[in-house]
C-alpha positions in Angstrom: -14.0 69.2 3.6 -10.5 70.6 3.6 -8.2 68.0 1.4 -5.8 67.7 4.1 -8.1 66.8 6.5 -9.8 64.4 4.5 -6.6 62.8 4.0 -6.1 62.8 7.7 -9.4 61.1 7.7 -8.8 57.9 5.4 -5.1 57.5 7.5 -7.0 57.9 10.7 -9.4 54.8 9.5 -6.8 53.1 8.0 -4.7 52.9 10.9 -7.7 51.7 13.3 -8.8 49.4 10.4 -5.3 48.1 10.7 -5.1 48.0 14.6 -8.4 46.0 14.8 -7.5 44.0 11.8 -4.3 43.2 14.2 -6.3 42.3 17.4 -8.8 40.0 15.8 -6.4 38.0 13.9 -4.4 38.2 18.0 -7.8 37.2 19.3 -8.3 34.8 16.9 -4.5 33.1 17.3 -5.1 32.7 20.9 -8.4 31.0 20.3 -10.2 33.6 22.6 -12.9 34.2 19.3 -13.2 30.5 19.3 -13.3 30.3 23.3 -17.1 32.7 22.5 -18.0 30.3 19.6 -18.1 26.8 21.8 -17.8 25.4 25.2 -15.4 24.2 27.2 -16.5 21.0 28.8 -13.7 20.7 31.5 -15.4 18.1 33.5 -15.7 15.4 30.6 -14.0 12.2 30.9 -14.0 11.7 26.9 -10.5 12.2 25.1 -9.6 12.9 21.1 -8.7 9.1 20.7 -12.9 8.6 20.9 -13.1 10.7 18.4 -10.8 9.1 16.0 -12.6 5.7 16.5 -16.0 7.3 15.5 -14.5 8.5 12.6 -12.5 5.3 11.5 -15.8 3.0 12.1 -17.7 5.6 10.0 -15.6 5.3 7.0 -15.5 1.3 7.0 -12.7 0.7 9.0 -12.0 -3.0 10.7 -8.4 -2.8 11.4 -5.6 -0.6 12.8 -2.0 -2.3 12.4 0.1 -0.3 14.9 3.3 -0.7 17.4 2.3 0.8 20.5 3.1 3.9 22.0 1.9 6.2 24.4 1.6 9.0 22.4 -1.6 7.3 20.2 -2.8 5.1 23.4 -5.9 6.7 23.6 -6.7 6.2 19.9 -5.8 2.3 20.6 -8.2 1.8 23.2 -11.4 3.7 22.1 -10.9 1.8 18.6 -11.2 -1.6 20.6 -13.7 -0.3 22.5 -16.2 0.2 19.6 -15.0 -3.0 18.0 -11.9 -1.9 15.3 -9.6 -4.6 16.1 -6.6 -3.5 16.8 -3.6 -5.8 15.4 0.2 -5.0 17.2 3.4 -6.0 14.8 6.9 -6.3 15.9 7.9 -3.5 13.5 6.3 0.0 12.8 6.9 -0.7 8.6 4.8 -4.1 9.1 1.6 -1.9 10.3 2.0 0.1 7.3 2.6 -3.2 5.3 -0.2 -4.5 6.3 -2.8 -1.6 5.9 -1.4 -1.4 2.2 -2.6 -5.1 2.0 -6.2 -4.3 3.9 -6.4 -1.4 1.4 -5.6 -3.7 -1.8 -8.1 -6.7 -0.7 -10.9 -4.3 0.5 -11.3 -1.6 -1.4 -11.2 0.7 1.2 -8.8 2.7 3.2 -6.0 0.6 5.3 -5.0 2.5 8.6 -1.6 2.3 10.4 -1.3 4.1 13.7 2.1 4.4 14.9 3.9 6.7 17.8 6.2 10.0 17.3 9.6 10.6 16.4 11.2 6.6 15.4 7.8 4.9 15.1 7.2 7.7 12.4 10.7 7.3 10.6 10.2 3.6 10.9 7.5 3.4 8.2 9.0 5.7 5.9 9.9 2.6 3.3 6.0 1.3 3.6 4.9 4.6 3.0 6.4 5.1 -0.3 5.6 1.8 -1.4 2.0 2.6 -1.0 2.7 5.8 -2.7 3.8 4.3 -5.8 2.0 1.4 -5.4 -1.1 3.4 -5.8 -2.7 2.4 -2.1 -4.8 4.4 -0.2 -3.3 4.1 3.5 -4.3 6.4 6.2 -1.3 7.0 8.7 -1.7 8.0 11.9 0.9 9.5 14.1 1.8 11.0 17.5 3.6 13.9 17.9 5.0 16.0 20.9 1.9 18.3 22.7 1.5 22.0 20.8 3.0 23.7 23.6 6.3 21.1 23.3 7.1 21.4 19.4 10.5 22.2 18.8 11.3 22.9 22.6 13.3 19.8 22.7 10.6 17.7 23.6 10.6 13.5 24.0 11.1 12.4 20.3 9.6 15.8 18.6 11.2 16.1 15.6 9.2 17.9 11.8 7.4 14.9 11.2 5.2 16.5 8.7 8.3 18.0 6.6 9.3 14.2 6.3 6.3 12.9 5.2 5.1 15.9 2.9 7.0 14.2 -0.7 5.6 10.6 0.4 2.2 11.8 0.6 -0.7 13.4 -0.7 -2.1 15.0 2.2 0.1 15.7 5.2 -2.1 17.4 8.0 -1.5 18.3 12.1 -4.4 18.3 14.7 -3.8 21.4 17.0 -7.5 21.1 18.6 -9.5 18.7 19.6 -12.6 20.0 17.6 -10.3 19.8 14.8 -9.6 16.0 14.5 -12.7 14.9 12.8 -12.7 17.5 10.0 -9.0 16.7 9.4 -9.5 13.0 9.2 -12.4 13.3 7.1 -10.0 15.1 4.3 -7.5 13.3 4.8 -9.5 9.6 3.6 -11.2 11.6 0.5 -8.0 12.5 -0.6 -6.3 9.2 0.3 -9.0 7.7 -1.7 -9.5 10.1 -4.5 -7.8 10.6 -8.3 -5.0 8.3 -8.0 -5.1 6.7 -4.7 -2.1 7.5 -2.2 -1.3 7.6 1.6 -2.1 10.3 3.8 -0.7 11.3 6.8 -2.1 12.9 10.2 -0.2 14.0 13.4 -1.7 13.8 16.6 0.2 16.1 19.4 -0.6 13.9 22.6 -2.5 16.8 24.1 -5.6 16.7 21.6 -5.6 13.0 22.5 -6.0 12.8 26.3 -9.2 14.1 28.6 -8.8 17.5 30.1 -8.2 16.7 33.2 -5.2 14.1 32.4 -3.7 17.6 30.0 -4.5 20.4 32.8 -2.3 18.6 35.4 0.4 18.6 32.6 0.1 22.1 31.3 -1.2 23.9 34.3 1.2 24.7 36.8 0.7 23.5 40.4 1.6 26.1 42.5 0.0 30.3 42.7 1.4 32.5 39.7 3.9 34.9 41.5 4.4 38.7 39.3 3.3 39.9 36.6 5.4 37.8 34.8 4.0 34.8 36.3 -0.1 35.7 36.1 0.5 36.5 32.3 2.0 32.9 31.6 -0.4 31.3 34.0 -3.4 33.0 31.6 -1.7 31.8 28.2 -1.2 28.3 29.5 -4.8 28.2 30.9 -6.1 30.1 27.7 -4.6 27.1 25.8 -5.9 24.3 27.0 -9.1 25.9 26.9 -8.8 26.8 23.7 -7.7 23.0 22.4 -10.6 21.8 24.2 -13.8 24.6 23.1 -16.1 22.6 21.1 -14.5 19.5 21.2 -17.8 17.4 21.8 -20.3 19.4 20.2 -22.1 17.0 17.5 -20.4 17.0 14.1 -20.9 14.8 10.4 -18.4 11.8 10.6 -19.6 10.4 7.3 -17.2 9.5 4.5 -16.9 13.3 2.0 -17.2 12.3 -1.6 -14.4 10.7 -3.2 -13.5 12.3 -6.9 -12.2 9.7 -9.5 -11.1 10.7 -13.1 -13.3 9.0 -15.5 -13.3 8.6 -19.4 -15.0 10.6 -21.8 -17.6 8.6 -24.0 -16.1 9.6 -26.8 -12.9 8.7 -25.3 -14.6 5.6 -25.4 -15.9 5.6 -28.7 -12.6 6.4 -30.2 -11.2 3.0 -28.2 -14.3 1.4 -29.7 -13.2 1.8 -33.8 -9.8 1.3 -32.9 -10.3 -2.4 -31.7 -12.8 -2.9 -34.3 -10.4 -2.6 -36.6 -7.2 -4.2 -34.8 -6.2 -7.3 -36.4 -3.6 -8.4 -33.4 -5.1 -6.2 -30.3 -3.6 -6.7 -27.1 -4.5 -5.6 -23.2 -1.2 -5.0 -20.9 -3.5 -4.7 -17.0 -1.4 -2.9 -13.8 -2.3 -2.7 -10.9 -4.3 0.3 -11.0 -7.5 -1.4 -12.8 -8.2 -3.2 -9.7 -9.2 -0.5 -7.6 -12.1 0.8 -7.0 -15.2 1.7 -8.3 -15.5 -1.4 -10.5 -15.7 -4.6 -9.0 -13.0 -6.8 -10.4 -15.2 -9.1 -11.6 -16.9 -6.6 -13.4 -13.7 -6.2 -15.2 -13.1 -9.8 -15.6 -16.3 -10.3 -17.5 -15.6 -7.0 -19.5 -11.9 -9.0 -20.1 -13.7 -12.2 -21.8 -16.4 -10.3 -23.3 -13.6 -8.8 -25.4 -11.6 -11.8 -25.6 -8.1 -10.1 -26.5 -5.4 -11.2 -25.6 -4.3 -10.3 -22.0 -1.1 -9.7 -20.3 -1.4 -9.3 -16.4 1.0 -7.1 -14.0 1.3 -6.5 -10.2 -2.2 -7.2 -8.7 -4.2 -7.5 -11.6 -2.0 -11.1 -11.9 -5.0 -14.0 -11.3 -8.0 -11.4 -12.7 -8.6 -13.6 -15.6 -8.0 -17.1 -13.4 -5.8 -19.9 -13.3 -6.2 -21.2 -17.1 -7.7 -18.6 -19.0 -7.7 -19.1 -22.9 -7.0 -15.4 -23.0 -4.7 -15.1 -20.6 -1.0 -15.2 -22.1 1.7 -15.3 -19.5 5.3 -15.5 -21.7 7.0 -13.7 -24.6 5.5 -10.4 -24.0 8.2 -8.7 -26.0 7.4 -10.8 -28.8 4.1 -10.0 -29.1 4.6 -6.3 -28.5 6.3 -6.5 -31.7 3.3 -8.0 -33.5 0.5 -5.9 -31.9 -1.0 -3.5 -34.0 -3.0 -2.2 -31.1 -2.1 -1.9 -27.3 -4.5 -1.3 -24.7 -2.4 0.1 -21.5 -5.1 -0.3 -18.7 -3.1 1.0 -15.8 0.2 -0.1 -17.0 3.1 2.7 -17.0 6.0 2.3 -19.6 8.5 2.7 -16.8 11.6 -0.1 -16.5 9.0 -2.7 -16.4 8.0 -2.2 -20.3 11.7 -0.9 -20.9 10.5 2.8 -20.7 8.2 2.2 -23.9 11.2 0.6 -26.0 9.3 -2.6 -26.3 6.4 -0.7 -27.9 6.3 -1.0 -31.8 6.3 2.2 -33.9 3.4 0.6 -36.0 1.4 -0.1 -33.3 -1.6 2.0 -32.1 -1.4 2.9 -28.2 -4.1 3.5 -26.1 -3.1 4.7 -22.5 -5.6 4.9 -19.8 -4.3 6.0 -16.2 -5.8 7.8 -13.4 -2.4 10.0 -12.6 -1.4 12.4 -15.9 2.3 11.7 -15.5 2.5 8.1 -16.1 -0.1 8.3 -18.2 2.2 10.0 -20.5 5.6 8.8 -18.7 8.6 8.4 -21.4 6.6 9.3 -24.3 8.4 12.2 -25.5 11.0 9.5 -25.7 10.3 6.3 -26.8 6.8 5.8 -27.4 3.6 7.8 -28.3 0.3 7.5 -27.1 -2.4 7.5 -30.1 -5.1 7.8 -27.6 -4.5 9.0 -23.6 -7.2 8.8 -21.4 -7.0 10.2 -17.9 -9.2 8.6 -16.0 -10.3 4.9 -14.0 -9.0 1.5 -16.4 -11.2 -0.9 -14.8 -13.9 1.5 -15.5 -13.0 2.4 -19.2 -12.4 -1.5 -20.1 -16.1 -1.8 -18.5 -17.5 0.6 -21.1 -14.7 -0.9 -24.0 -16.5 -4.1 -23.6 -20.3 -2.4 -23.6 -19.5 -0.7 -26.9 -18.5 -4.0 -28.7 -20.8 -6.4 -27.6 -21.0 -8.8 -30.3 -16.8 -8.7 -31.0 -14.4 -11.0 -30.6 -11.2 -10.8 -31.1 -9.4 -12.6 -34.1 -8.8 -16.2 -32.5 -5.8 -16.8 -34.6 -4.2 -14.4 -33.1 -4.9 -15.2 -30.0 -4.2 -19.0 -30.5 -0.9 -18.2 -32.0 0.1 -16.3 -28.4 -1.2 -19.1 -26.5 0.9 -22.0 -28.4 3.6 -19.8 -27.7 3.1 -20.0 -23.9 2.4 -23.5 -23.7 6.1 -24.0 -25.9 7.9 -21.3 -23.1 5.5 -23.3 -20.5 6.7 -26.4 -21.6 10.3 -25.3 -21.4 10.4 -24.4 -17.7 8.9 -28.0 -16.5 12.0 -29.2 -18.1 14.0 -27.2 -16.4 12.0 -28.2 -12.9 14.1 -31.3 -13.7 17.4 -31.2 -13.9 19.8 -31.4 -11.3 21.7 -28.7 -9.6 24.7 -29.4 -8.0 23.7 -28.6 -4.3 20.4 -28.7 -2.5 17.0 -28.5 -4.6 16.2 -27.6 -7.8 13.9 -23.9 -7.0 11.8 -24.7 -9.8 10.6 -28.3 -8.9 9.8 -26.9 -5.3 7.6 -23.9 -7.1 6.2 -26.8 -9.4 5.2 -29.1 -6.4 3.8 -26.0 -4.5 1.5 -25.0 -7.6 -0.2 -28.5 -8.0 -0.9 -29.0 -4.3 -1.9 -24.7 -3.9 -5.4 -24.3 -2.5 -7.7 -22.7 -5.2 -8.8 -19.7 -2.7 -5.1 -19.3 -1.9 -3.6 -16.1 -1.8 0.2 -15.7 -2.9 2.8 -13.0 -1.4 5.9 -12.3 -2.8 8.4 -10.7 -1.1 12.0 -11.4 -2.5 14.4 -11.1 -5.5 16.0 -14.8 -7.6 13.4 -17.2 -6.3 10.5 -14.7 -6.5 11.5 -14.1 -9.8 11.4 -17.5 -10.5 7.9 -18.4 -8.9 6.5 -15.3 -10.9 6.8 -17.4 -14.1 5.3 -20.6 -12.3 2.5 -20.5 -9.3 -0.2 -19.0 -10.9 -2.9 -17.1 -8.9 -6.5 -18.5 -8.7 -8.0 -15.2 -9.2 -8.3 -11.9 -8.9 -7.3 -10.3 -5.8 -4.8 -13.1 -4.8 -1.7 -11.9 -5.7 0.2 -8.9 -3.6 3.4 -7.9 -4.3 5.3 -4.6 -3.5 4.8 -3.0 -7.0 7.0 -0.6 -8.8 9.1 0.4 -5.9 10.3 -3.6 -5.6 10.5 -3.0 -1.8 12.1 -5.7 0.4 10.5 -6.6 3.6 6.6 -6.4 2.7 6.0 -10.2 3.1 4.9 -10.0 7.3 2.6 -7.0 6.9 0.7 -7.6 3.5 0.6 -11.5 4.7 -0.8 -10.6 8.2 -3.5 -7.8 6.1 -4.5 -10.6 3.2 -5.3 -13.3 6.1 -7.5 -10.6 8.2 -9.7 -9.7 5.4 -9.8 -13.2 3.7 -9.3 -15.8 6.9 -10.8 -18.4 4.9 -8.1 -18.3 2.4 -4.7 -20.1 2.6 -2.4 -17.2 2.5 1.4 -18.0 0.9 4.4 -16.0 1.6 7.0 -16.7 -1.2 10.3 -15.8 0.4 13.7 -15.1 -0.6 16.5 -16.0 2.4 17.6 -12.6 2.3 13.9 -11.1 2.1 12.8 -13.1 5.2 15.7 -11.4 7.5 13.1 -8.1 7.6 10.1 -9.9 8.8 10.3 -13.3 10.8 9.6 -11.6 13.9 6.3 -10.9 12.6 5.6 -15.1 13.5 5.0 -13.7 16.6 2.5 -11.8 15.6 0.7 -14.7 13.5 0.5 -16.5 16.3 -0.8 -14.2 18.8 -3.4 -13.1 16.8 -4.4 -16.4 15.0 -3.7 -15.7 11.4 -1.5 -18.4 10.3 -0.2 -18.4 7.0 2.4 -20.5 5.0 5.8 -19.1 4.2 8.0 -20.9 1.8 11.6 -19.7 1.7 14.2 -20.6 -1.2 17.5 -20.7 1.1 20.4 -20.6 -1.2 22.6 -18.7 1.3 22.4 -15.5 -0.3 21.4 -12.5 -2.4 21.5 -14.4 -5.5 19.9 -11.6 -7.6 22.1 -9.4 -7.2 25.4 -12.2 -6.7 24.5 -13.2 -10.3 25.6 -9.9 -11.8 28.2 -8.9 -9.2 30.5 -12.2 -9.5 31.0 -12.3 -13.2 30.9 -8.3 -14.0 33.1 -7.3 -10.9 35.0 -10.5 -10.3 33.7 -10.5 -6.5 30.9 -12.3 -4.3 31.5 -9.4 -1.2 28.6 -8.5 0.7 26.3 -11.1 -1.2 26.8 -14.3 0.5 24.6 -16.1 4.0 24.1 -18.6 5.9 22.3 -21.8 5.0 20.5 -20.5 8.6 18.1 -23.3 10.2 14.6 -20.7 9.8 12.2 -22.7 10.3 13.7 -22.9 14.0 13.2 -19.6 14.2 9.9 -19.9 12.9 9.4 -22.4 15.9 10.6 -19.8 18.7 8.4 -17.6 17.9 5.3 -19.9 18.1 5.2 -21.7 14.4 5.4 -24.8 12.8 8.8 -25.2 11.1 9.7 -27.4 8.2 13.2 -28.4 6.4 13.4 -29.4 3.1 16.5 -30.6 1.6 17.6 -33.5 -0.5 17.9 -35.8 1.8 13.9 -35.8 2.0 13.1 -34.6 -1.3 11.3 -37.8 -2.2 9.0 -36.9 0.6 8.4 -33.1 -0.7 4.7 -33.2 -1.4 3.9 -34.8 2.0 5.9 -32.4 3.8 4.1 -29.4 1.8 0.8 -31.2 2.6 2.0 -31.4 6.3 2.5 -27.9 6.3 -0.9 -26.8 5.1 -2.2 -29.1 7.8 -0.4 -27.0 10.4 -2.1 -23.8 8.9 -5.7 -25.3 8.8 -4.6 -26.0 12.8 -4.1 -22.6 13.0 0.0 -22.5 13.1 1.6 -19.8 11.4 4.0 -22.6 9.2 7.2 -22.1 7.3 9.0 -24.4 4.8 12.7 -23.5 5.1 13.7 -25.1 1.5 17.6 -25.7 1.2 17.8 -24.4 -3.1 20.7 -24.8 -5.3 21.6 -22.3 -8.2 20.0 -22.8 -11.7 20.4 -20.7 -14.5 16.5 -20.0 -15.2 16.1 -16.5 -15.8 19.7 -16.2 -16.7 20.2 -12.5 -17.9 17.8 -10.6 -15.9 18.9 -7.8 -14.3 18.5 -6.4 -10.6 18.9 -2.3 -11.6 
C-alpha cells in the first residue's frame, strides 16, 4: 500500500473512531444507552424517598431529625412507614445537632434530612462541628429538579459547592437508580478513617413517583414544529431516563468501613516505653470513644494499666465518677513531671497550648486516626517520639494486653491524686462565699452534683458557667458527657439533648446552659414535649455574656454588646409546654427541693428548666475566651 493512502487510511479511522467515540458518550449523556440497559416502570406508584428508607433501615438507622419541607417529603414518610422515627425540630441546625448526638451515643451514623436552599444554609454551623468534632453524620438535602438547576428555580442555589470544605463526601442524585449506590458511599465514608459528615442532594424529581414528575415535566398540550417535537423528545427522554432501572433489585447492605489501625510493633514500641516510665501519663479526646472498641473495653484496658488519666471532650466519665486513676486538676503541672505522655486521641491544638505545655524531657506518644493532628504543631513546639496513625481506643486495648502484669508506680499516681483532692478541696470553698447579687454558680453546680442521677447524662452548651460546671459535675460514665468539641459551638444544647434522650430514654438527660447559650435553642421545648423526651435544663442567668464581658470590661474599658436581661426563662420554658422553675435567693434555702421537684417533673415526662438567677465570682479568673 501506497504511503499516502495508508495515511489516508489511519485519518479515515481515526476520524470515525472519533465520531462514534462522540455519539456514544451523546448517547450515553442522554441516558438513551442506559434507557436499553433497564426498564422504565411508568406505571409504579413507588417514589425515590422508598428507597432512601430501605437504605437508612439497612444501615442501622432509628432516627431522622429533620424540619420539613417539600422537597425531602417523600423520604419523610416512607422512613415512618417502615418504622425510622422521624423527629421534627424548630430549627434545621438542631436536626444536625441532634444526629451528631445519635452518632456519639450509638456508634453509628446520625442522619439529618433537611429541605433546599435555607434549610441547607441553616445547618452549616452543625455541620462543621461534626466535622471537627469527629462525628459521622449523614446529611440529607433537597435540591431543585435536574432540569431546574441554575434556571432560577425555588431556592436552587450550589448547594454542593457549600458543603464540599465541611465534608468528606459531597454527592448529587441525578437518577433514581442512582440513590442507593450513592447513599451507600456516602455512610462508608462518613464512617471510615477519621469519621466526618457527608452530604447528599436529592433534586425533588428523583424523589416523587413518575406519574406525580411527568405532569411536571411533560408538557400538556401537542408539540407544535420542529422546534417543539425535538423539546417534547428531550423532556420525555429525561424522565425516562431518571426513572430506567429505578426498581430493579439492588444490595442495600452497609460497604465495609476502613479504619487505620496500629502496627504491632507500633505497639510493642509503646509497650518498653511505659515499662520503663517512671511518671507515665494518658491525656483521652474524644476520638478513643468511637468505634470499633467498645468503651468499656477501653475502660478495663484504662485500669488494667492503672496510669494516670486525664479525660477530654467525650471521653470525660470513661473511667467513672471516682476513679483512683482518674485525675481531674493541675494538668499543666503534671505535664511538667511526666516523663511519658500517651496522647490517645488528644490534638495539641489551643486546648494543650499548641504542645507548649509538653515537657522537652518527656517521651510523647501520639496516636490519631487523621495524620494532621496527629502531628499538629510539632514542627513547633513539641515532638512526637512515637506517632501512630491509627484507632486510640483500639491501640490502648492492645497497650494494656502487652503489659498485663504492670502497674503503674502508685506514688506517682497518689501524688497527682492529693493534688486534686487539695484543688478539689479549694473550689467547695469557694461554693461558699457570697457574691454580691443572686447565687453563688458554684453552690448551684455543687447541689446539682450530689442530687445527679447516676445514669444521667450531662450537656453543655455555654461559655462562664459551663466553664465552671466542667471542673465540678462529674459524669457517671462513659458516654454521658456531650459537648460541642473543638469548634466550642454555641447553640448545640436542644439538638444533642433531644439525640442523648432518644437513644438512652431511661437516662436523666441535663442541659447545662449559659443565659446567652439558651437564646439559640428554647424553642426546641416544643419539641421535647411533642415528642416526649423531657430532659432538665439548668441555666446560670447572670444577664450576660460573662465570658467574654470578663476580658472586654477591664482590657477595653467597655461592657458594649455583652450585657442581658435577667429574662424570666423558665416562662418561656412554660409556653412552650414545660415545667419552669426560678431559683434566686429569696428561695435558696429551698434549692435542693426545688432541684428535686424538677427531676420529678422529668420522671412525669415534662421537658423542665431551672432558670437560676447567678451572681459573678471570680473562679476561673484568668481564663480566656480566644
Amino acid at each position: 500500500m501506497e504511503p499516502e493512502v495508508a495515511v489516508g487510511c489511519v485519518i479515515s479511522w481515526g476520524l470515525m473512531a472519533i465520531a462514534f467515540g462522540s455519539t456514544l458518550f451523546t448517547a450515553w449523556k442522554l441516558g438513551l444507552i442506559q434507557r436499553l440497559l433497564y426498564r422504565v416502570e411508568a406505571s409504579s406508584p413507588r417514589h425515590g424517598g422508598e428507597s432512601v428508607a430501605e437504605v437508612l433501615k439497612a444501615h442501622g438507622v432509628k432516627y431522622v431529625f429533620t424540619l420539613v419541607g417539600g422537597h425531602i417529603s417523600p423520604i419523610l414518610v416512607a422512613c415512618e412507614k417502615i418504622g425510622i422515627r422521624v423527629v421534627d425540630t424548630r430549627h434545621e441546625v438542631t436536626a444536625v445537632f441532634a444526629a451528631d448526638a445519635v452518632a456519639r451515643l450509638s456508634g453509628s451514623i446520625g442522619v439529618a434530612a433537611v429541605t433546599a436552599g435555607p434549610g441547607l444554609t441553616n445547618t452549616v454551623t452543625a455541620v462543621k462541628n461534626a466535622q471537627m468534632a469527629e462525628t459521622p453524620v449523614l446529611l440529607i438535602g433537597g435540591a431543585a429538579a435536574t432540569l431546574l438547576q441554575g434556571r432560577g428555580a425555588l431556592q436552587d442555589i450550589d448547594q454542593l459547592s457549600l458543603f464540599k470544605t465541611l465534608c468528606k463526601f459531597c454527592g448529587t442524585v441525578r437518577t433514581v437508580r442512582d440513590i442507593v449506590p450513592v447513599l451507600r458511599k456516602a455512610i462508608a465514608m462518613a464512617q471510615s478513617g477519621t469519621p466526618g459528615p457527608v452530604f447528599v442532594e436529592f433534586p425533588i424529581d428523583v424523589l416523587y413517583p413518575y406519574h406525580v414528575v411527568q405532569k411536571e415535566v411533560i408538557p400538556k398540550g401537542a408539540p407544535k414544529g420542529v422546534v417543539g417535537r425535538a423539546i417534547n423528545w428531550y423532556l420525555h427522554n429525561h424522565l425516562n431516563n431518571l426513572f430506567a432501572g429505578a426498581w430493579d433489585k439492588r444490595d442495600i447492605s452497609p460497604l465495609p468501613v476502613d479504619l487505620p489501625m496500629a502496627t504491632a510493633d507500633q505497639v510493642q514500641c509503646c509497650v518498653e516505653m511505659v515499662s520503663r516510665a517512671k511518671n507515665p501519663v494518658i491525656l483521652l479526646g474524644s476520638q478513643a470513644t468511637l468505634p470499633p472498641t467498645p468503651v468499656d473495653n477501653i475502660r478495663a484496658a484504662l485500669e488494667s494499666l492503672a496510669i494516670p488519666c486525664f479525660l477530654g471532650g467525650m471521653a470525660r466519665g470513661m473511667l467513672g465518677r471516682d476513679s483512683p486513676i482518674h485525675i481531674r486538676q493541675n494538668r499543666r503541672d503534671a505535664l511538667k513531671e511526666a516523663d511519658l505522655v500517651i496522647l490517645a486521641g488528644t490534638v495539641c491544638d489551643f486546648r494543650l497550648s499548641y504542645g507548649r505545655v509538653l515537657s522537652r524531657r518527656s517521651k510523647i506518644v501520639a496516636v490519631n486516626r487523621d495524620s494532621s493532628q496527629l502531628v499538629k504543631n510539632s514542627d513547633m513546639f513539641w515532638k512526637p517520639t512515637l506517632s501512630v496513625r491509627g484507632d486510640p481506643g483500639s491501640f490502648l486495648v492492645q497497650l494494656a494486653e502487652g503489659l498485663k502484669g504492670y502497674q503503674a508506680p502508685s506514688d506517682w499516681t497518689r501524688c497527682l491524686k492529693e493534688g486534686d483532692v487539695k484543688k478539689e478541696k479549694a473550689n467547695s470553698e469557694k461554693a461558699v462565699e457570697e457574691v454580691a447579687k443572686h447565687l453563688n454558680p458554684l453552690k448551684v453546680l455543687h447541689r446539682v452534683e450530689h442530687l445527679m442521677e447516676e445514669d444521667s447524662i450531662i450537656v453543655t452548651d455555654g461559655g462562664d458557667f459551663v466553664g465552671s460546671a466542667a471542673y465540678i459535675l462529674k459524669p457517671r460514665g462513659p458516654l454521658r458527657w456531650l459537648d460541642p468539641g473543638a469548634f466550642g459551638t454555641l447553640g448545640v444544647g436542644g439538638g444533642f439533648a433531644l439525640g442523648a434522650k432518644l437513644c438512652r430514654p431511661e437516662s436523666q438527660v441535663w442541659i447545662v446552659y449559659g443565659d446567652g447559650s439558651l437564646g439559640y435553642s428554647i424553642a426546641e421545648f416544643d419539641t421535647f414535649k411533642r415528642h416526649k423526651t423531657p430532659v432538665i435544663a439548668l441555666v446560670g442567668n447572670d444577664a450576660g455574656w460573662s465570658q467574654i464581658s470578663r476580658e472586654q470590661v477591664p482590657l477595653l474599658g467597655s461592657n458594649v454588646a455583652c450585657g442581658l436581661a435577667y429574662t424570666d426563662y423558665h416562662t418561656v420554658a412554660e409556653g412552650y409546654g414545660g415545667k419552669g422553675f426560678l431559683l434566686n435567693r429569696e428561695n435558696e434555702d429551698q434549692m435542693d427541693d426545688v432541684i428535686r421537684a424538677a427531676q420529678e417533673e422529668c420522671r412525669n415526662g415534662n421537658p423542665t428548666l431551672i432558670n437560676v438567677l447567678i451572681g459573678k465570682s471570680n473562679f476561673r479568673e484568668g481564663s480566656i475566651s480566644v
